[in-house]
N, C-alpha and C positions, 0 to 999 in steps of 0.2 A: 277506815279512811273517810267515808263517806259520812259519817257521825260527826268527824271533828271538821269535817267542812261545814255542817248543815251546823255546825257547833258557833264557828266562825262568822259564817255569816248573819246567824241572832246577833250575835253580839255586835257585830260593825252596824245593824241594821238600828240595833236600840241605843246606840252613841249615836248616829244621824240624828233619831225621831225623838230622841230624849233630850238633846243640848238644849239646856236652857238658851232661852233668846238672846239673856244679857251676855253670855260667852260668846254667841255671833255678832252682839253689839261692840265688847271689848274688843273682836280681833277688828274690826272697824276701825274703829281707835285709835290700834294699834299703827295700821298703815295710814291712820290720818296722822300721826304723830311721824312715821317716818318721810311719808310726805311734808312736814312742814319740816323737820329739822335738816333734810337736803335740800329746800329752799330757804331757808336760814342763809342754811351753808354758803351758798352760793352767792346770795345776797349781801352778807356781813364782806364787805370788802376787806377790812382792816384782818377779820379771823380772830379779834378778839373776843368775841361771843356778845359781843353790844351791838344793838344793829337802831343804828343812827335814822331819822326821818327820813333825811338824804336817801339811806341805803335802801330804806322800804319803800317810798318813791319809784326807785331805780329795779328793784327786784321782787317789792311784795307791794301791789298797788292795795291789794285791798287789804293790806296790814297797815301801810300808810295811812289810807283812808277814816283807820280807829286808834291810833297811833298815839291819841292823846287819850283815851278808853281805855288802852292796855298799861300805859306809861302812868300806872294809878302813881307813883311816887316822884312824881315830875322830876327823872332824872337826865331826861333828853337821851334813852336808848331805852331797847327793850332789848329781853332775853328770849332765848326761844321757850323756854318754859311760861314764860308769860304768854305767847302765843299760844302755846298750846292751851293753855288753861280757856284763855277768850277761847279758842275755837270750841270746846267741851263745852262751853256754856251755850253755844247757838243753838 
């Protein structure tokens, strides 16, 4: 019993000391991504998934603020995948 504990604990200890950085970077990411798409959410009054200057204004001031930087296809909305993309690039 005490072998597959001391067995246990190498192993959990060299997944901490061994994770690459970029998999601590990714889950990063990951809740940056969840963080913007429920303020997307929020923001997108309509719920169409276009979120109007208006709406970034009103809900994402500093989406607004690059509004014409992410709206690379001058369609007068962004998606949240457009966001997220701008925010990975900061």
């Amino acid at each position: 019993m005490k072998i597959s504990t001391l067995m246990q604990l190498t192993v959990t200890a060299s997944v901490v000391f061994f994770t690459p950085l970029h998999s601590l970077a990714q889950s990063k990411g990951t809740a940056l991504d969840v963080m913007i798409e429920e303020r997307f959410k929020v923001a997108n009054k309509k719920g169409d998934g276009k979120l109007t200057l208006e709406e970034a204004k009103a809900g994402m001031p500093k989406v607004a603020a690059n509004f014409d930087r992410i709206d690379t296809q001058k369609r007068g909305y962004i998606t949240v995948e457009q966001v997220k993309a701008m925010a990975a690039s900061q």
